[in-house]
C-alpha positions as CSV (number, residue, x, y, z in Angstrom):
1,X,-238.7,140.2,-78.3
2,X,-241.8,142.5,-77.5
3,X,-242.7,143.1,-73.6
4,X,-246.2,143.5,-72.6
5,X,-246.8,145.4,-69.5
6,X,-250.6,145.5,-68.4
7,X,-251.5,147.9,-65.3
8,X,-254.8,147.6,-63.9
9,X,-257.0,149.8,-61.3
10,X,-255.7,148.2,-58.2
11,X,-251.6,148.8,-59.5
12,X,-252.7,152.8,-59.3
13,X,-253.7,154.7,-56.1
14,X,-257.1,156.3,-55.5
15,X,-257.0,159.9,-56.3
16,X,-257.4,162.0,-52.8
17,X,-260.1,162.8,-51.3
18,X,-259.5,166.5,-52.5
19,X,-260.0,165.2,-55.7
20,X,-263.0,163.1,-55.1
21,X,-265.4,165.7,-57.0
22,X,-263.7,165.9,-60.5
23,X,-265.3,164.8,-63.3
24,X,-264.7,161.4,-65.3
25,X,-262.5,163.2,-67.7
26,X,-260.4,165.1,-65.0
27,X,-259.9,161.3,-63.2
28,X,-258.9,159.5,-66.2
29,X,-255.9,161.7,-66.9
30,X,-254.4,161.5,-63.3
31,X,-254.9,157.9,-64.1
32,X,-253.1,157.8,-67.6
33,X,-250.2,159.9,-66.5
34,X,-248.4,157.1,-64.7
35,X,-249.1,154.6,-67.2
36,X,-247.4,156.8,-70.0
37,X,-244.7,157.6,-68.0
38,X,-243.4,153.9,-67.1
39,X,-244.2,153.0,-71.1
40,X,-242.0,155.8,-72.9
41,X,-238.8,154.9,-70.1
42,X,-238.9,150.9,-70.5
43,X,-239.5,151.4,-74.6
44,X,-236.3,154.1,-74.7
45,X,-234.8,151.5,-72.4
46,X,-235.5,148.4,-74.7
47,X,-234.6,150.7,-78.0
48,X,-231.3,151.8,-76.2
49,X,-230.3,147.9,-75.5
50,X,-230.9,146.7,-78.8
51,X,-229.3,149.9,-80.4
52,X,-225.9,149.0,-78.1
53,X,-226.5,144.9,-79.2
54,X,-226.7,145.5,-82.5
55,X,-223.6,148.0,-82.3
56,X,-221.7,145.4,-80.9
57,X,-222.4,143.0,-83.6
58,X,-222.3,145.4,-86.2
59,X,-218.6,145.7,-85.1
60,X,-217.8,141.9,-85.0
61,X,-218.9,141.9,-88.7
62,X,-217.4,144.7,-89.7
63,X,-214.3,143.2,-87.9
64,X,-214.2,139.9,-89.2
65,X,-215.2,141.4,-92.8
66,X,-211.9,143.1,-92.6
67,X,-209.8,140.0,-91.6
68,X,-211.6,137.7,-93.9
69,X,-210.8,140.1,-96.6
70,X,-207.3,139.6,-96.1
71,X,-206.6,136.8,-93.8
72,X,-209.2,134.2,-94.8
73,X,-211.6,134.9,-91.7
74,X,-215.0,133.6,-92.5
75,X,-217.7,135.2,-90.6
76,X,-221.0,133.4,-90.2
77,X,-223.0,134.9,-87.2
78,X,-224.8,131.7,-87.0
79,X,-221.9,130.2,-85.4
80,X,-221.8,132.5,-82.3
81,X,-225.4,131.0,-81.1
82,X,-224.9,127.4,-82.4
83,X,-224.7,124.5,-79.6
84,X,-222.9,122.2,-82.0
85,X,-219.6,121.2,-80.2
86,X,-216.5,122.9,-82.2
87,X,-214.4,120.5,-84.5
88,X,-211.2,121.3,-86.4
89,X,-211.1,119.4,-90.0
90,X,-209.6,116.2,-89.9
91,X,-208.4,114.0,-92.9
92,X,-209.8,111.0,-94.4
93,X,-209.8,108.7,-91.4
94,X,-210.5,111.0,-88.3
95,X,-207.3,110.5,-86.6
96,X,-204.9,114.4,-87.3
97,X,-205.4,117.4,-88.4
98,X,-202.5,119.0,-90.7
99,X,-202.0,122.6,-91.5
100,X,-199.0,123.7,-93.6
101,X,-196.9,126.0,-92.6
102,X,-194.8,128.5,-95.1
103,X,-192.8,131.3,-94.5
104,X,-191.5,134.1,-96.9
105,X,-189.6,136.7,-97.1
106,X,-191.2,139.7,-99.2
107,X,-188.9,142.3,-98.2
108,X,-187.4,142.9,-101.5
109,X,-190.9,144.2,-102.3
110,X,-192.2,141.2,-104.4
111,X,-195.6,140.0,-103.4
112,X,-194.6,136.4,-104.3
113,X,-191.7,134.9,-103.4
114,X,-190.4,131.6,-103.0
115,X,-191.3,129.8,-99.8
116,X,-188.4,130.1,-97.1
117,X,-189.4,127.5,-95.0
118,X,-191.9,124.0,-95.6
119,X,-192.8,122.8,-92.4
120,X,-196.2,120.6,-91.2
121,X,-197.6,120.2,-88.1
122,X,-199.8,117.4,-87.7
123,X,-202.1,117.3,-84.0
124,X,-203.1,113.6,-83.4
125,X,-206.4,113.3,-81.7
126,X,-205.2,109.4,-80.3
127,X,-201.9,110.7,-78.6
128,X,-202.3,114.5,-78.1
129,X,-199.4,114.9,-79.6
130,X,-198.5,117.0,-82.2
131,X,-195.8,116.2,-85.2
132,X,-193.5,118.9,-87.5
133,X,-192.3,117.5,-90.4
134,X,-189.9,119.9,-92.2
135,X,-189.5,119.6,-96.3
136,X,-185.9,121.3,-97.3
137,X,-186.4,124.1,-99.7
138,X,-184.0,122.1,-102.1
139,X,-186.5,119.0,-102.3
140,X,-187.0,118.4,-105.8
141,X,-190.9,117.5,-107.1
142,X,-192.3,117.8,-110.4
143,X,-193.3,121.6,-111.0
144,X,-194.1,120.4,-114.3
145,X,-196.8,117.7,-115.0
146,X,-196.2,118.2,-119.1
147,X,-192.6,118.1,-119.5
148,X,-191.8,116.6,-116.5
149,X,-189.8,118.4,-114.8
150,X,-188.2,118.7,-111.4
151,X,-187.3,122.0,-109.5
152,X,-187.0,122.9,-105.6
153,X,-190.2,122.5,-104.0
154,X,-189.7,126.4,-102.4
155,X,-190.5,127.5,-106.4
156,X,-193.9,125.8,-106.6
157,X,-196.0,128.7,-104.6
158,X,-194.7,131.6,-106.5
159,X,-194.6,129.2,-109.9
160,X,-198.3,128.5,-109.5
161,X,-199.5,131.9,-107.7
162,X,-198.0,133.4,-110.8
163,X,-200.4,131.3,-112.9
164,X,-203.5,131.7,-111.6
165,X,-204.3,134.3,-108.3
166,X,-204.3,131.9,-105.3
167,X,-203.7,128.5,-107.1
168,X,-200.0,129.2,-105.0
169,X,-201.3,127.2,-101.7
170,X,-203.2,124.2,-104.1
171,X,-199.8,123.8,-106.3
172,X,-198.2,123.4,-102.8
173,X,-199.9,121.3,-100.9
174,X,-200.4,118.9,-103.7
175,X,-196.6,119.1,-104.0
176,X,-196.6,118.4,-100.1
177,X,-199.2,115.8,-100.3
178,X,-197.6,113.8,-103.0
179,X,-194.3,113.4,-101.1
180,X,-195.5,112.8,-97.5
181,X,-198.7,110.9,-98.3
182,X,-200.5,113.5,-95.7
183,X,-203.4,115.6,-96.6
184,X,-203.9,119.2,-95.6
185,X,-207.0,120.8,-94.2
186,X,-205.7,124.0,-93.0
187,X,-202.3,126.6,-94.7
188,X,-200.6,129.4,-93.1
189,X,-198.6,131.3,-95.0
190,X,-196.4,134.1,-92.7
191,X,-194.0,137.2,-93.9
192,X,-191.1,137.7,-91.7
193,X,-193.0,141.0,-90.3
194,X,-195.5,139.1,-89.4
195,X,-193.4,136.3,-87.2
196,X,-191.5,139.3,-85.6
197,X,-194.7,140.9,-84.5
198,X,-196.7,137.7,-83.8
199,X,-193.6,136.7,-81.3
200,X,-193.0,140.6,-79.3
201,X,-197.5,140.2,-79.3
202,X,-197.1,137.1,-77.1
203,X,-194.0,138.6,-75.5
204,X,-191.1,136.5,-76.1
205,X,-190.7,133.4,-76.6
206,X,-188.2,131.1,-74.8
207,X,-185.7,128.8,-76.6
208,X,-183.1,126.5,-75.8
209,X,-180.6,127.1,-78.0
210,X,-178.6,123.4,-78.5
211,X,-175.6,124.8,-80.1
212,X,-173.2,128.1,-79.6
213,X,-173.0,129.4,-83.5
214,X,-171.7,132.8,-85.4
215,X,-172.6,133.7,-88.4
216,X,-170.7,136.4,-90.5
217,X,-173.1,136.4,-93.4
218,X,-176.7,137.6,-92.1
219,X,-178.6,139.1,-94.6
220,X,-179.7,142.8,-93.3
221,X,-181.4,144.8,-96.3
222,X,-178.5,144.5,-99.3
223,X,-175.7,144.0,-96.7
224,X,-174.2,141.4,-94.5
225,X,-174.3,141.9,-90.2
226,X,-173.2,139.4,-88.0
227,X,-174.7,137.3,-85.5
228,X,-173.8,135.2,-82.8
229,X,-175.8,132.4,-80.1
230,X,-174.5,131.1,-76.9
231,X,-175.8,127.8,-75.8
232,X,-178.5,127.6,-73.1
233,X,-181.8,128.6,-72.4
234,X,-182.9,132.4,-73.2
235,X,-185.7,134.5,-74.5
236,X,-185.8,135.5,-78.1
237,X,-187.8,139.1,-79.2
238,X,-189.3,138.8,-82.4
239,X,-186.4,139.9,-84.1
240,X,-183.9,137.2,-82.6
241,X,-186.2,134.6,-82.6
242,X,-186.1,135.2,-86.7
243,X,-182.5,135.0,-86.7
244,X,-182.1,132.0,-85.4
245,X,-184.8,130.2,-87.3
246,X,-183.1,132.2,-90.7
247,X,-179.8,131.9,-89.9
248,X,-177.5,129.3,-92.3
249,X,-174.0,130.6,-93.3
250,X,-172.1,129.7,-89.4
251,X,-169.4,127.5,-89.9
252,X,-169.7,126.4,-86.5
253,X,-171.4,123.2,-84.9
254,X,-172.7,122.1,-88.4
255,X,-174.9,125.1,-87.9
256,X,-174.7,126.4,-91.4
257,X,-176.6,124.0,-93.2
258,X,-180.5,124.0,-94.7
259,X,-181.6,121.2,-92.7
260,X,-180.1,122.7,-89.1
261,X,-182.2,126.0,-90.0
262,X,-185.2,124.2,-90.4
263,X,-184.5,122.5,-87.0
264,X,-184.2,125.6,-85.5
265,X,-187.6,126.4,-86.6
266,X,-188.8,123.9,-85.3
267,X,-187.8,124.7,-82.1
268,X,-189.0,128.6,-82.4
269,X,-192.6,127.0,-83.5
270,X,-193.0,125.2,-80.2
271,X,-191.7,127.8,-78.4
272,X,-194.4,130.0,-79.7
273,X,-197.0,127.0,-79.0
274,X,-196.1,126.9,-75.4
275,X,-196.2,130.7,-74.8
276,X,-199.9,130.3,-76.4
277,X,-200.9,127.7,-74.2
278,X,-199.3,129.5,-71.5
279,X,-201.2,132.5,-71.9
280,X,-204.7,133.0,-70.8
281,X,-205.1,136.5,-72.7
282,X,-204.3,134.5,-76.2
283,X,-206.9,131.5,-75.0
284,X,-209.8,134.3,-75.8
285,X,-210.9,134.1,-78.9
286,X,-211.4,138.0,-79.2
287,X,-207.6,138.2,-78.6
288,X,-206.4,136.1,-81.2
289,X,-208.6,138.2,-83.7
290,X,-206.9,141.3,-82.5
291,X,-203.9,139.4,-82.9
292,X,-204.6,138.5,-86.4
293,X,-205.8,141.8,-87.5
294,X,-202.6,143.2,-86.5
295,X,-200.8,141.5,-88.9
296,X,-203.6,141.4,-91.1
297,X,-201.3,142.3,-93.9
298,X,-198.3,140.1,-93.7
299,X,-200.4,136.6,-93.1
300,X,-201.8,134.2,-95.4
301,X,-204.2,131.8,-94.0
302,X,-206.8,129.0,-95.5
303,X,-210.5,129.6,-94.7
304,X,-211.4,129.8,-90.9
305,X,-214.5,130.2,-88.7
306,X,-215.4,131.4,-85.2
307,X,-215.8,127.5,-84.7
308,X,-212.4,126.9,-85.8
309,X,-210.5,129.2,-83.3
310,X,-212.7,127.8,-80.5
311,X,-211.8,124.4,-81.9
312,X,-208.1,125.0,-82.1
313,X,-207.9,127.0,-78.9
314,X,-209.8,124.0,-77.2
315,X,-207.5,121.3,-78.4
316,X,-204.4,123.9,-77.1
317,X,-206.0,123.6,-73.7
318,X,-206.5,119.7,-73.9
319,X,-202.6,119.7,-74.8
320,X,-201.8,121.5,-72.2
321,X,-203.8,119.8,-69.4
322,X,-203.2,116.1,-70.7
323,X,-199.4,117.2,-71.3
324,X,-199.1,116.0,-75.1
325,X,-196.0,116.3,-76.6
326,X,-194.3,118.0,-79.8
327,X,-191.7,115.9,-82.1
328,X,-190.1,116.9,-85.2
329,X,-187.8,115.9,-87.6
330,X,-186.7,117.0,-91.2
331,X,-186.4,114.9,-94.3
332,X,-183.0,115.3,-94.7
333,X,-180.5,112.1,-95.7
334,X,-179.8,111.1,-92.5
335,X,-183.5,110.7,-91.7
336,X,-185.0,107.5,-91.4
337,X,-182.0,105.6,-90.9
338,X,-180.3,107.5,-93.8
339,X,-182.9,105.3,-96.4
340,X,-184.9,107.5,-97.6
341,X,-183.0,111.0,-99.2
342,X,-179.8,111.5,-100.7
343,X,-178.1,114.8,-102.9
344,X,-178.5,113.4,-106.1
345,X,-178.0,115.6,-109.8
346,X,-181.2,116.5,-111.6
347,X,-181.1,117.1,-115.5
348,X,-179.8,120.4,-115.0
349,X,-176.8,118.9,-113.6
350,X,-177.1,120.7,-110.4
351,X,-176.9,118.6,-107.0
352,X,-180.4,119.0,-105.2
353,X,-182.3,116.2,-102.6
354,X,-184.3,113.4,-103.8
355,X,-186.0,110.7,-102.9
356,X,-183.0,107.8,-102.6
357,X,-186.1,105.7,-104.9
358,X,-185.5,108.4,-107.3
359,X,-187.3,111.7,-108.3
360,X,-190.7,111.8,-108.1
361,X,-191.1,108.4,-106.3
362,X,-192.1,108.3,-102.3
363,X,-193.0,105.2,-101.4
364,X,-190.8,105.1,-98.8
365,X,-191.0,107.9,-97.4
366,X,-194.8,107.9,-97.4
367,X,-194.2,105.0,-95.1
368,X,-191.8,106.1,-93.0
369,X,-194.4,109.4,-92.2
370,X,-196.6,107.1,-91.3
371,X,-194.5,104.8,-89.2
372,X,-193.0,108.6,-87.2
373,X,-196.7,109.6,-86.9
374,X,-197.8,106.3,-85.3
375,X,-194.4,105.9,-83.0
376,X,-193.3,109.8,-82.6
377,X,-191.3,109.2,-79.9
378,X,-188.9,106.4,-81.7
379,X,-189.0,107.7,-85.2
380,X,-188.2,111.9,-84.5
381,X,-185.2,110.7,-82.1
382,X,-183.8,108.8,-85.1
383,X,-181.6,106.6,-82.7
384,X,-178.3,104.3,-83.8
385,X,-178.7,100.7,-82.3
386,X,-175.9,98.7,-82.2
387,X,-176.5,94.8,-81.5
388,X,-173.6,92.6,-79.6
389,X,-173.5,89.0,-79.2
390,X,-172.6,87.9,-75.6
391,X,-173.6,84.5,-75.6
392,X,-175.9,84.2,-78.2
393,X,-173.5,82.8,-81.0
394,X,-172.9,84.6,-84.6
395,X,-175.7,82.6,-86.5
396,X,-178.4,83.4,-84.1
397,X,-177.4,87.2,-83.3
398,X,-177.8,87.7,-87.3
399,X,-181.4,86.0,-87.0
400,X,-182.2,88.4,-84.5
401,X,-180.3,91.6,-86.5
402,X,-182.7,91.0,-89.5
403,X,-186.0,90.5,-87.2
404,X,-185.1,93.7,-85.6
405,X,-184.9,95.5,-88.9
406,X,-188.4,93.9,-89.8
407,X,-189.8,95.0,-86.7
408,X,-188.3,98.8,-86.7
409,X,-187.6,99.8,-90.5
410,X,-185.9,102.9,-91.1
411,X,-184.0,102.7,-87.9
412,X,-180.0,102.4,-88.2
413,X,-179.8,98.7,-86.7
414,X,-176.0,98.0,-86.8
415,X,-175.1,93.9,-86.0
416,X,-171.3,94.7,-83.7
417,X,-170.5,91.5,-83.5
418,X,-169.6,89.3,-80.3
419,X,-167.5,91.0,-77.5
420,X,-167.9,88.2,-74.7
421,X,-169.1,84.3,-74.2
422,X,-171.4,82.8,-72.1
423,X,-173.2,85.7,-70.8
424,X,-177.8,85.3,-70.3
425,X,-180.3,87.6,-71.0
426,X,-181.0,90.2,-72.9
427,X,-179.8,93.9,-72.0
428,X,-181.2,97.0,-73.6
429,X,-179.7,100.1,-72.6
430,X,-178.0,103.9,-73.5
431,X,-175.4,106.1,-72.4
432,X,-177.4,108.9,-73.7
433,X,-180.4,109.7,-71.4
434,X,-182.4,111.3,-74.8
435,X,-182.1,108.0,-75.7
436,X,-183.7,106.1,-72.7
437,X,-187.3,106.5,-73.6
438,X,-186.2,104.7,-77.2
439,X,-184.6,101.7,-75.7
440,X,-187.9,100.8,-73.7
441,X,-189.1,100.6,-76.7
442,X,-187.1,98.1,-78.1
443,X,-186.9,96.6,-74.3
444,X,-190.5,96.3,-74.5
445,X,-190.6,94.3,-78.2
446,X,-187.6,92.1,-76.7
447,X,-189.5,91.5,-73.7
448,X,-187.0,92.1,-71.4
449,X,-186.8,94.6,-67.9
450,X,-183.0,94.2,-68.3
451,X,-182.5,98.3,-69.0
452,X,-179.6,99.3,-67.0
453,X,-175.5,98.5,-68.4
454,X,-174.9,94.7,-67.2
455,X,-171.6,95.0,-64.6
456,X,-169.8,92.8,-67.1
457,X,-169.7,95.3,-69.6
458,X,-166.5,97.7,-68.7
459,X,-166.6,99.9,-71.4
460,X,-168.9,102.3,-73.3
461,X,-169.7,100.6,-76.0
462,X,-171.1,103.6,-77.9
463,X,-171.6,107.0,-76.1
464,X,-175.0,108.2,-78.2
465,X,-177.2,104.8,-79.4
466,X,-178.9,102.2,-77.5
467,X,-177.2,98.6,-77.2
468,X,-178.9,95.7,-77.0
469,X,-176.8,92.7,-75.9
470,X,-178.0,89.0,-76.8
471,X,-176.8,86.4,-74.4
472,X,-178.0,82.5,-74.4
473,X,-181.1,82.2,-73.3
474,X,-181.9,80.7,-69.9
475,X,-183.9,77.2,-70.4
476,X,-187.0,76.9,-67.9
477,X,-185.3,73.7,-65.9
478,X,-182.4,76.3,-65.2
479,X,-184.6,78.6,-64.1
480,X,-186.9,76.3,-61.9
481,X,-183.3,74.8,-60.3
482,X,-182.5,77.8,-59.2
């Protein structure tokens, strides 16, 4: 931008009348002085401004040249003056956006390793709510298109990084795409430094921890320590929060197994969303570029813009302020009603998890994704329901067993048998309150308000699933009588 400054006679006072007698020459330098003056200050002042502009941007650049270098920042300065509203990638038919998430541990001092944790989160733009699907390291996929063969699905980054220099995250997500029928628009792939030092950035992070647990066998450097967790809420540093999501040899609580640590994972990753959205220092954009260059060298992450963090940080605020939800679950076998994966022995004749269809087929649990990503709520809380006949008669309670099953596959739907006669109505209900947002549901698709334990039931008829009682139906005369 140039600025053009005219001054004319009447902007510049009349010489004095001491002066009145000078010659043309003599008047027409008193009358430049000013003029030069006010022009050399306003163009060092203009030169100065764009000099400490330009420094300013020449540091964003050099800034985000250094992340992208390493992190997979991708600086376009276009995008700091654009008007065009800020949009995450979404898949094929608008509705989520899915970013892989992988951790590793490269402490032994390899720069590949096989992935430590498989995890998904899926934001849906209908319901605000956000999805983590966990894979067990022990999955088997093909890791071999030409012989066929099946390995753990935590050997497929290093397998194909080893190949070809970045083909780790493709080989992976394909493998991730193939079982859960998702596709992926953004990865993240972060060391053990980095989650320690991402966590003590924001603070802490607060966790309820479900279950008391020790474990003996910790790994520390080439030795075992021990560590222990008392039940309740708490707030984890960095370097507890990773021992809880790592830990897997307590013999305690059913603790000790793959699919419990990937749980608690799952709990350390919201806990780390909701100190985010909870934080107005991390909401700046400028912040969570500090944050990243920090651990700069520890963090993998899939192509990103300027656009992209304002995207994402606005979507955090929009969860926060419309209170969206986070669910989870892990494909282990008792998932989806226990349907859909089992231990089975691959050719090697070690045990490993497969689909139940057998290796390499997921037609099952593509749909089952798909059901948990449309019905969260139902699908994460993987509930038992057990079905009683109270009036109903054996004949029609089976009828109403297999519609149930039709209506809501991949849910444990147990027919219990007939405890009473003569009863009306139909009662949904739970003696678990986690449970009580389920059994609307299935109050809802019975169409029935009846959600409390009828008085004639004097027992618990199971202390953790929902029961759903079938008695004879009330006729319309009876009704109209009364």
């Amino acid at each position: 931008m140039v600025l053009d400054i005219e001054l004319d006679d009447q902007n510049i006072e009349d010489p004095s009348k001491e002066n009145v007698e000078l010659g043309n020459k003599e008047e027409e330098k008193i009358k430049a002085k000013p003029r030069k003056r006010k022009g050399s200050f306003l163009r060092f002042f203009l030169i100065t401004l764009l000099l400490v502009f330009l420094g300013g941007i020449g540091y964003v650049i050099w800034k985000g040249h250094k992340i992208s270098a390493n992190v997979g920042f991708k600086f376009n300065p276009t995008s700091l003056i654009t008007t065009k509203k800020p949009e995450l990638e979404k898949d094929s038919q608008g509705k989520h956006t899915n970013v892989l998430l992988v951790g590793v541990d490269s402490r032994n001092g390899s720069d590949i390793s096989n992935t430590d944790s498989i995890i998904i989160a899926s934001y849906s733009y209908e319901t605000n709510n956000v999805q983590l699907i966990s894979i067990p390291r022990d999955f088997h996929v093909e890791v071999d298109s030409r012989t066929k063969w099946f390995g753990r699905i935590n050997s497929v980054y290093a397998k194909e990084e080893n190949k070809t220099k970045g083909g780790g995250f493709e080989g992976l997500k394909r493998s991730v795409s193939e079982v859960t029928g998702l596709e992926i628009q953004y990865h993240a792939l972060v060391d053990f430094k980095a989650f320690e030092e991402i966590i003590d950035t924001l603070g802490g992070v607060n966790v309820n921890v479900e279950n008391s647990f020790t474990d003996y066998q910790y790994p520390s450097g080439y030795k075992y320590k021990t560590i222990s967790f008392k039940a309740g809420p708490q707030v984890m540093d960095g370097k507890k929060a990773l021992e809880y999501a790592r830990s897997r040899h307590s013999m305690q609580n059913n603790e000790g197994t793959d699919y419990a640590r990937a749980r608690r994972q799952q709990k350390v990753i919201v806990a780390i969303q909701n100190k985010i959205s909870q934080s107005d220092t991390l909401k700046d954009p400028k912040a969570l570029m500090n944050m990243f260059s920090s651990v700069v060298n520890n963090i993998k992450i899939s192509e990103f813009t300027i656009k992209d963090i304002q995207a994402a940080l606005e979507l955090l605020n929009k969860f926060e302020d419309e209170q969206g939800k986070s669910y989870s679950f892990v494909l282990d076998p008792t998932v989806g009603g226990g349907e859909l994966v089992e231990r089975v022995i691959v050719p090697s004749g070690a045990f490993a998890i497969g689909p139940r269809e057998g290796l390499g087929k997921y037609d099952k649990i593509k749909k089952f994704v798909k059901l948990a990503m449309e019905n969260p709520k139902l699908y994460s809380t993987n509930p038992k329901v057990f079905v009683y006949d109270i009036g109903i008669g054996y004949t029609e309670l089976s009828k109403k067993v297999k519609e149930l099953r039709e209506q809501f596959p991949f849910i444990s739907i147990i027919q219990s048998g007939s405890i009473l006669k003569g009863e009306e109505g139909v009662h949904v209900y739970s003696n678990n309150e986690k449970m009580t947002e389920c059994s609307k549901e299935f109050a809802k698709k019975l169409n029935t308000e009846n959600l409390e334990k009828p008085e004639f039931i004097k027992s618990n008829l199971s202390p953790d699933g929902i029961i759903i009682l079938f008695g004879k139906t009330v006729s319309t005369e009876e009704t109209k009588e009364e």
